[in-house]
MIZAKE-381344 format. One record per residue (C-alpha): residue in three letters; x negated, y negated, z. Coordinates in steps of 0.05 Angstrom, whole numbers, padded with zeros to 5 digits, always signed. Example, Ala and Ser with C-alpha at 12.3 -4.5 7.8 and 13.67 -1.06 7.14 Angstrom:
! residues 2
ALA-00246+00090+00156
SER-00273+00021+00143
//
This chain:
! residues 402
UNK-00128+00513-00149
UNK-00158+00488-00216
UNK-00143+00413-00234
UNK-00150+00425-00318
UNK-00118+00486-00344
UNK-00163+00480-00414
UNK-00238+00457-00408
UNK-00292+00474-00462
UNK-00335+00540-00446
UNK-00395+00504-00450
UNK-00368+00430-00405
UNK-00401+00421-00337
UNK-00321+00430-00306
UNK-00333+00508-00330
UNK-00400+00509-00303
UNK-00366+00478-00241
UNK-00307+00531-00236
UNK-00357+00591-00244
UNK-00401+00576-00189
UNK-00360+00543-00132
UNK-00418+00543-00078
UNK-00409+00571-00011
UNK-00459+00529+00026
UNK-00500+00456+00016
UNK-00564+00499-00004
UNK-00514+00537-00065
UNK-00483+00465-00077
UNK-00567+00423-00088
UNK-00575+00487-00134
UNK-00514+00486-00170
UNK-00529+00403-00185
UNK-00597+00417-00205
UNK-00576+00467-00256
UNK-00525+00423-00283
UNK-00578+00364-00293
UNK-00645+00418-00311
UNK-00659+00440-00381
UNK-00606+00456-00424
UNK-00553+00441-00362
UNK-00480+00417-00378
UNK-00473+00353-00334
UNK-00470+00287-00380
UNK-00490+00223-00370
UNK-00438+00178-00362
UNK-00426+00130-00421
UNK-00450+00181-00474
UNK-00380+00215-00491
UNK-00369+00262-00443
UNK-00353+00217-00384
UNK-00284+00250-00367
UNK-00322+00326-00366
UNK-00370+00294-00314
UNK-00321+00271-00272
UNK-00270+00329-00283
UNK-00327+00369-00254
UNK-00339+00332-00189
UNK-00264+00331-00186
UNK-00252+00408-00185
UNK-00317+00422-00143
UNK-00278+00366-00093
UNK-00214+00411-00097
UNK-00248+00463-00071
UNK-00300+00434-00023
UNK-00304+00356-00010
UNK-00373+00373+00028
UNK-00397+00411-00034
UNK-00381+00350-00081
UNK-00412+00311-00027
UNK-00471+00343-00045
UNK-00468+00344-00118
UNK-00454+00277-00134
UNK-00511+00233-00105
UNK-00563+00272-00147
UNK-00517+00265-00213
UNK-00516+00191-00201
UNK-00585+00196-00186
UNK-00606+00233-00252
UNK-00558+00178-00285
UNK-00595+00116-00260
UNK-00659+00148-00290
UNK-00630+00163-00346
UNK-00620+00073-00352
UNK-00685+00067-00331
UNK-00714+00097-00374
UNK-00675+00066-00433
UNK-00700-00007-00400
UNK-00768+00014-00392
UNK-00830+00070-00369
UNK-00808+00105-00309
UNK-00862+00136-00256
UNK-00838+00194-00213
UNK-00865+00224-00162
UNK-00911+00277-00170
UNK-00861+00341-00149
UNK-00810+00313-00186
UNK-00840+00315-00250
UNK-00872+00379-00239
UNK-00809+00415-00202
UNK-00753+00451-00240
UNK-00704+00441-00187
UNK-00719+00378-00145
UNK-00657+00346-00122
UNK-00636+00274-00111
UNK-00601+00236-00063
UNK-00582+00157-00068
UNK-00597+00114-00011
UNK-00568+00050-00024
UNK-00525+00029+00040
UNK-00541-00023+00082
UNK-00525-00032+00157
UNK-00529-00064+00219
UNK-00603-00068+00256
UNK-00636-00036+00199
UNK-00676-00069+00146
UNK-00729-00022+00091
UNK-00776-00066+00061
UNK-00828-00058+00008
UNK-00893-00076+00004
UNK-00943-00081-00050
UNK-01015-00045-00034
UNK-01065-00033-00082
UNK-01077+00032-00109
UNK-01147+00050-00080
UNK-01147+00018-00011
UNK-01073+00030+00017
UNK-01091-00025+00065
UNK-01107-00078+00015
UNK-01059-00150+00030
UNK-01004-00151-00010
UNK-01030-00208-00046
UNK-01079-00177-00084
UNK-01049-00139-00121
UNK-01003-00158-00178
UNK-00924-00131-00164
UNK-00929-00079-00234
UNK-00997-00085-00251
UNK-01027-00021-00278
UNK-01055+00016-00206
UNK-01012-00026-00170
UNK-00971+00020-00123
UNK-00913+00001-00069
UNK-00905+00033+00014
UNK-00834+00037+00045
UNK-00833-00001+00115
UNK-00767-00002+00154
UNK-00709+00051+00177
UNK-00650+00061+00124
UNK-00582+00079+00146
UNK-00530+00124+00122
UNK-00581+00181+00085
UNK-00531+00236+00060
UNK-00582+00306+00070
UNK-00653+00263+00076
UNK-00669+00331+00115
UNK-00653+00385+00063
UNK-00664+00334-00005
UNK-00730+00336-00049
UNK-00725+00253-00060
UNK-00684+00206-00060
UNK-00680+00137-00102
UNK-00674+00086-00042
UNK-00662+00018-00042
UNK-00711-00033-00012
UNK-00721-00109+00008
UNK-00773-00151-00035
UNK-00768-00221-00009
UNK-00693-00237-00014
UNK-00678-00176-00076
UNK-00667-00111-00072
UNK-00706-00062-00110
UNK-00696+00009-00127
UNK-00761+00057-00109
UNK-00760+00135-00116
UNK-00786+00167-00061
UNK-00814+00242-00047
UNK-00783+00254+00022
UNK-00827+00318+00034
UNK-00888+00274+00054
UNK-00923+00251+00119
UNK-00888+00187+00135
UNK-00811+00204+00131
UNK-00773+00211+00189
UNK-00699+00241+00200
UNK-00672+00210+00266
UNK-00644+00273+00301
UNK-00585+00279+00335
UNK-00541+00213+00295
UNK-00493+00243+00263
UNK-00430+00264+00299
UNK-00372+00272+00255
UNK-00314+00325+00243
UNK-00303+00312+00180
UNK-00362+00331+00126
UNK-00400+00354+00188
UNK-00447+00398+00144
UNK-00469+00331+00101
UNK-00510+00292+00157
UNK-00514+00212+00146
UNK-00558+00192+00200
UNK-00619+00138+00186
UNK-00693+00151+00159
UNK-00747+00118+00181
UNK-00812+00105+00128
UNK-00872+00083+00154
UNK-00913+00064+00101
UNK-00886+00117+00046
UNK-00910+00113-00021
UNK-00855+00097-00075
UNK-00849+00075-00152
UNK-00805+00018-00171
UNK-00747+00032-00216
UNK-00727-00016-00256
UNK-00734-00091-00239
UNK-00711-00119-00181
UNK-00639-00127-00182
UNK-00632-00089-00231
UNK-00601-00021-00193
UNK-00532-00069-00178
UNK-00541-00108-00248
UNK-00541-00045-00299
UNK-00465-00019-00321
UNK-00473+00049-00295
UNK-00464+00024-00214
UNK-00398+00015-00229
UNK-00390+00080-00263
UNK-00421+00116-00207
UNK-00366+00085-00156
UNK-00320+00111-00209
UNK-00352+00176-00197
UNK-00334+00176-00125
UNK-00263+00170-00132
UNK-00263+00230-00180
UNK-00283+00268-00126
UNK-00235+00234-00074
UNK-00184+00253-00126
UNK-00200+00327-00131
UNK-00203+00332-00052
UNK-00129+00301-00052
UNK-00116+00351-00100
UNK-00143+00403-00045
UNK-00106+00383+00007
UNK-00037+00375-00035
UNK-00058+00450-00047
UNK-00026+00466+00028
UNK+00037+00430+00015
UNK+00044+00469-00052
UNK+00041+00535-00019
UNK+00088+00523+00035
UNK+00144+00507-00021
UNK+00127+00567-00066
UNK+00135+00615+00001
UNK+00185+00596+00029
UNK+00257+00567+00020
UNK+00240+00487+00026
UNK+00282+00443+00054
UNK+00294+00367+00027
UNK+00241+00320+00065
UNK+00189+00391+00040
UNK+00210+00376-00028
UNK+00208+00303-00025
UNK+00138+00297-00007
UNK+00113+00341-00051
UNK+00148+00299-00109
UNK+00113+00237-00074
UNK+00048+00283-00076
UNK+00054+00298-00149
UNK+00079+00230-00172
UNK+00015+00198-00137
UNK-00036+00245-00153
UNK-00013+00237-00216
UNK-00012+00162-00221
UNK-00096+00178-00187
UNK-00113+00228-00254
UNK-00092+00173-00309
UNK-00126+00124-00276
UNK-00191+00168-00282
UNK-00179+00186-00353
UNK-00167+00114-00371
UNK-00230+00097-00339
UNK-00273+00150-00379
UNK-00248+00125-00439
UNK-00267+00061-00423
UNK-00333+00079-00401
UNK-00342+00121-00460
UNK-00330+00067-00523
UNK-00362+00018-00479
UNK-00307-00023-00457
UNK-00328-00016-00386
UNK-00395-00074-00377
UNK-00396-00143-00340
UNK-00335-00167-00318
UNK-00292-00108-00346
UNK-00335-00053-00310
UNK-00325-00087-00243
UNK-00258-00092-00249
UNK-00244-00025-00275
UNK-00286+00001-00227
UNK-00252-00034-00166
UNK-00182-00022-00193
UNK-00187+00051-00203
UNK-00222+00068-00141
UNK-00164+00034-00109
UNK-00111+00071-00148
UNK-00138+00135-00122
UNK-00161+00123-00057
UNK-00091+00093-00036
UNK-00062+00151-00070
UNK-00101+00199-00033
UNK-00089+00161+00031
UNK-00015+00173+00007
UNK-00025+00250-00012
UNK-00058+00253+00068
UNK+00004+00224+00094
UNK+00057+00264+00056
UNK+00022+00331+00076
UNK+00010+00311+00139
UNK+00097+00297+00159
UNK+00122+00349+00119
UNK+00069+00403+00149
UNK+00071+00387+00219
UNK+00007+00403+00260
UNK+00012+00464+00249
UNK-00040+00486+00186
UNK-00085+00434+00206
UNK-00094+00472+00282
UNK-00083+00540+00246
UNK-00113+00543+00190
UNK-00192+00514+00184
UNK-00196+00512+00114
UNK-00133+00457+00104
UNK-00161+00419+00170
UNK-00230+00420+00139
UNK-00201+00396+00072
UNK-00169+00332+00123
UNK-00230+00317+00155
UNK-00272+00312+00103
UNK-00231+00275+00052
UNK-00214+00222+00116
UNK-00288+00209+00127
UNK-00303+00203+00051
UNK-00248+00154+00035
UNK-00275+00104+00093
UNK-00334+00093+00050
UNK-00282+00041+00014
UNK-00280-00013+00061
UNK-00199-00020+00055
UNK-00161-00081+00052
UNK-00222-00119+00048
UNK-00233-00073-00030
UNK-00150-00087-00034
UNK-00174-00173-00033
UNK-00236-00159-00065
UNK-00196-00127-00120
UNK-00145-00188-00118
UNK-00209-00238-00138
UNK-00233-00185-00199
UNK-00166-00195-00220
UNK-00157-00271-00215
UNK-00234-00280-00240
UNK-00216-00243-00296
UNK-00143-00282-00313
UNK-00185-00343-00300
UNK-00232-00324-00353
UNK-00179-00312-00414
UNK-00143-00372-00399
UNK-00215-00407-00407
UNK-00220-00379-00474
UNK-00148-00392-00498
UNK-00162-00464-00479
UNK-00227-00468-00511
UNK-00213-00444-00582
UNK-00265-00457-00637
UNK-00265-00534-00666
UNK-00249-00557-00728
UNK-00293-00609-00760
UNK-00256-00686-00759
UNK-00202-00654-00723
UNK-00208-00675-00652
UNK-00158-00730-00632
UNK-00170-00782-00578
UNK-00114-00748-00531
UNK-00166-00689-00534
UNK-00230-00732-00517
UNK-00196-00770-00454
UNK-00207-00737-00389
UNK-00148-00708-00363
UNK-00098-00759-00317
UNK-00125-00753-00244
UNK-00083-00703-00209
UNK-00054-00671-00275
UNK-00049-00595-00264
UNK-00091-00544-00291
UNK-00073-00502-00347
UNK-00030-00445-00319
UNK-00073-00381-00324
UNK-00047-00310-00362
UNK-00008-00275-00334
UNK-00058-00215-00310
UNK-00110-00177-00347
UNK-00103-00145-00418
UNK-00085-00081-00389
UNK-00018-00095-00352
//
């Protein structure tokens, strides 16, 4: 089931559609083509933002684990791409010798874990910390700690990983393949996306290179494009699942409550895809930084989450048990987008959502009220402070965009 009926020969969606991998190892090959030499993935904010997520979305429609996959090491090839806008950017060796090395991002925190960096010198890997300035030339960096939630640390080439230095957090890329790295066996338990383990990796005393400045990996506009990025693929795994509900009307007579979800299917997936494209534009003419970027990010991740929660439900009553005990592609398709969506944190994104939104309201009526003075023309009602207990200027109504 394809998601865009017309894509460009030469777009990373037609790369997408022409390869649909069978397994995790096609899917780590099919991303490093698309970022190599001469490969048709974009980085997001350079035109082609909608083509980059079209492609996640289609490779979601027909695998969730395979976009599982793919998408870490895009986002990964992305955030170098910044860095190396802001600044010289030192890889590890295989990386910039290897073709083909893929990425994951490790940026989650949890629970009883903690990674820390520390700051060696380059000669004596023992050397205190202290002597050594943090990016003095020769100056190099060991990862100390366990970090949860790695998507793949045992099949992945690197991985850019996010670290404690004092009280920031710093982004280091790491070579997995080397003494030092440890998968915890046996952590990861799950139904759904069972073929993408998330389980914690312990470093002891890994080399890594700083990227960027600390800070900078949740300062710089593309985080909240890659969260964007995310939904696109939750979208095109709703669009997988809706694919089961489709097929039962087309095969058979349906009855009323059949036909009724699947308007409720194609009314919400629908309200999920203009969301998306309304966020690539924005990204793309660079109406997406700050303030806006949050927001956009937070309100269209909602929009298609809930509407993929929505799709879940719809499929789910009108189909009975049945496909999902019957038939292991559709229950697979379940499973996996179920897991995905609970990396959103829920109502708690619903109220963090709700402050983006009043932050931002708060902010235009603070520059209505302010407008630019003219010379002599202040009048001493202006100059008194307001009457104690006088209310506040009433706030716009919402955003620009409602």
């Amino acid at each position: 089931m394809y998601l865009f009926h017309e894509v460009d020969a030469s777009s990373a969606t037609a790369v997408v559609r022409a390869r649909l991998p069978r397994s995790v190892a096609d899917s780590l090959l099919l991303a490093a083509d698309l970022t190599g030499p001469g490969g048709a993935a974009p980085v997001p904010g350079a035109g082609s933002t909608a083509d980059l997520w079209r492609a996640l979305a289609t490779l979601a429609a027909h695998d969730v684990g395979a976009a599982r996959a793919v998408e870490p090491h895009l986002d990964a090839v992305a955030i170098l791409d910044q860095a190396r806008e802001a600044g010289e950017v030192a890889l590890p060796a295989r990386a910039s010798s290897s073709g083909r090395f893929t990425w994951g991002v490790f940026a989650a925190e949890g629970p009883g874990a903690r990674l820390v960096a520390e700051l060696v010198a380059a000669d004596t890997p023992d050397t205190p910390e202290a002597s050594a300035a943090p990016d003095a030339p020769g100056a190099s960096w060991a990862l100390i700690g366990t970090k949860p939630w790695c998507s793949l640390a045992d099949v992945l080439d690197g991985a850019l990983v996010t670290a404690w230095v004092g009280d920031e957090r710093r982004l280091f890329a790491v070579d997995l393949r080397q003494p030092g790295v440890e998968v915890v066996p046996g952590a990861w338990h799950a139904r759904g996306l069972a073929e993408i383990p998330s389980g914690p990796v312990v470093f002891d005393g890994v080399p890594a290179t700083p990227v960027g400045e600390p800070g900078w990996y949740l300062r710089r506009p593309g985080f909240e494009w890659g969260g964007i990025a995310v939904a696109a693929c939750w979208y095109g795994g709703a669009v997988g699942v809706a694919g089961a509900l489709l097929h039962a009307a087309v095969a058979r007579d349906p009855d009323p409550w059949l036909l009724r979800a699947l308007g409720v299917v194609d009314e919400r997936l629908a309200d999920a895809r203009r969301a998306l494209e309304e966020a690539a534009v924005a990204v793309d003419h660079g109406r997406a930084v700050g303030q806006e970027a949050r927001l956009l990010a937070k309100r269209t991740r909602a929009t298609v989450a809930h509407a993929a929660e929505d799709v879940l439900a719809a499929v789910g009553g009108a189909l009975g048990p049945g496909p999902l005990a019957s038939d292991p592609a559709h229950a697979k398709r379940v499973a996996d987008l179920e897991l995905y969506l609970r990396q959103r944190h829920a109502e708690k994104d619903d109220a963090s959502l709700g402050g983006a939104v009043r932050d931002a309201a708060l902010a235009a009526a603070a520059r209505d009220a302010d407008p630019a003075p003219v010379a002599g023309a202040a009048s001493a009602a202006d100059a008194a402070p307001a009457a104690a207990g006088a209310p506040a200027p009433a706030p716009a109504a919402g955003p620009a965009s409602w």
